[in-house]
C-alpha positions as CSV (number, residue, x, y, z in Angstrom):
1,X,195.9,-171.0,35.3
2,X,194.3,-170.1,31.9
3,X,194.7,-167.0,29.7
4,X,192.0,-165.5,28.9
5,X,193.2,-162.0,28.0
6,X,192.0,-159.9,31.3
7,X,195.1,-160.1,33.1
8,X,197.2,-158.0,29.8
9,X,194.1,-155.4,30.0
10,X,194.2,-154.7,33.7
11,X,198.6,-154.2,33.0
12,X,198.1,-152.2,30.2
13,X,195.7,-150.5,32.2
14,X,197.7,-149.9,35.3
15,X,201.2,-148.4,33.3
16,X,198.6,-146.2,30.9
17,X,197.1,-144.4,34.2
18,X,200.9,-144.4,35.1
19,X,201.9,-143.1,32.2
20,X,198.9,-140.3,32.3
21,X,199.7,-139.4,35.9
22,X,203.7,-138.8,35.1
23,X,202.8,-136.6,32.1
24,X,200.5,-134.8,34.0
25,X,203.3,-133.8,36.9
26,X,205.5,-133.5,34.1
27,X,203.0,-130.6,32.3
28,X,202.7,-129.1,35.9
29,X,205.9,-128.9,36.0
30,X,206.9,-127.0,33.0
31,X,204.3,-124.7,33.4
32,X,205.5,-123.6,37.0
33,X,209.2,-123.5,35.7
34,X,207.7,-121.4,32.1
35,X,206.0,-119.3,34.2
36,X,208.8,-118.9,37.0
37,X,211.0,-118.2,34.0
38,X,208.9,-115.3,32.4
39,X,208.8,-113.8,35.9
40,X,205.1,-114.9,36.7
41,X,204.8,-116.0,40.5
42,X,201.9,-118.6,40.8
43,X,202.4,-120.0,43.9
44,X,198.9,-118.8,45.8
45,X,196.1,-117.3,44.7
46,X,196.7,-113.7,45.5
47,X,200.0,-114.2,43.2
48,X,197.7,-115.4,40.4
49,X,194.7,-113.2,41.0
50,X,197.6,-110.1,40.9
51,X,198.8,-112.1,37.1
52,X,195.2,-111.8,35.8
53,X,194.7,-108.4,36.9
54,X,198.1,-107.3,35.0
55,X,196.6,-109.5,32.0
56,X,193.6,-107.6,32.0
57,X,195.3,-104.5,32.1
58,X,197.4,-105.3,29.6
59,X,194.6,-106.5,27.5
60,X,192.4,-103.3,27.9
61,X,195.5,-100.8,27.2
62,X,195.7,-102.9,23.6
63,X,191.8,-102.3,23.0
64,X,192.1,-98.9,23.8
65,X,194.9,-98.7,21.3
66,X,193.4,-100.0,18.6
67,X,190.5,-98.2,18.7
68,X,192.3,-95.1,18.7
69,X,194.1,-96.4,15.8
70,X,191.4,-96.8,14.1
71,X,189.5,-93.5,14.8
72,X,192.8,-91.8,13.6
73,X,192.9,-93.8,10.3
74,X,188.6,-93.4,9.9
75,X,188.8,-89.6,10.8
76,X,191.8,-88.9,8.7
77,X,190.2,-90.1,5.8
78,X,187.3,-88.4,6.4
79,X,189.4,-85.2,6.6
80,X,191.1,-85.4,3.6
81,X,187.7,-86.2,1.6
82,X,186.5,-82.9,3.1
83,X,189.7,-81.4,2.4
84,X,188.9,-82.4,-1.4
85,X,185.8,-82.0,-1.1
86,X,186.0,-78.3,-0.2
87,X,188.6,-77.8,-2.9
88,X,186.9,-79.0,-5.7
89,X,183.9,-76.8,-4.5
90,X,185.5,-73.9,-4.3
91,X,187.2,-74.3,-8.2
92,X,183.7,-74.6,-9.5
93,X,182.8,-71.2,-7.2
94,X,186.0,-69.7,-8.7
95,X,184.9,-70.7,-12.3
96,X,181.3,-70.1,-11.8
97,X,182.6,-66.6,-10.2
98,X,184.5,-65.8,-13.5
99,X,181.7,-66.6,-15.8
100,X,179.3,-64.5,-14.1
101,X,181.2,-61.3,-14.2
């Protein structure tokens, strides 16, 4: 029999798809047990359909947060230019008031 190379691709071959199919259970498996951990039950569909609705919820009641954070912070600021606004407005009427008299 002669060498001619084929025989070490089609090994290397066979324990690299090996290799890829073990680390592929192995991922599967950590994710179950992470997510079995954190309290996340993904065992059939209705299980994860009932995760991505709690995600979703989750992720809307942060939106909604930070947009009332920022409307707070925007219409703060704009109260406090009005507020200095109004006040520098009415020390000029003051001192207009004064040297009209």
């Amino acid at each position: 029999m002669t060498w001619n190379g084929n025989e070490r691709r089609s090994a290397d071959d066979g324990v690299r798809r090996i290799a890829e199919i073990a680390g592929r259970e192995a991922g599967r498996e950590a994710v179950k047990e992470t997510f079995a951990n954190i309290g996340l039950d993904v065992t059939s569909p209705a299980a994860k359909q009932e995760a991505q609705a709690d995600f979703h919820y989750l992720r809307m009641q942060r939106l909604g947060a930070e947009h009332i954070k920022s409307t707070i912070r925007t219409t703060g600021i704009r109260t406090a230019v009005g507020a200095l606004v109004l006040g520098l407005l009415t020390t000029l009427w003051m001192i207009l008031k004064e040297h009209i008299k």
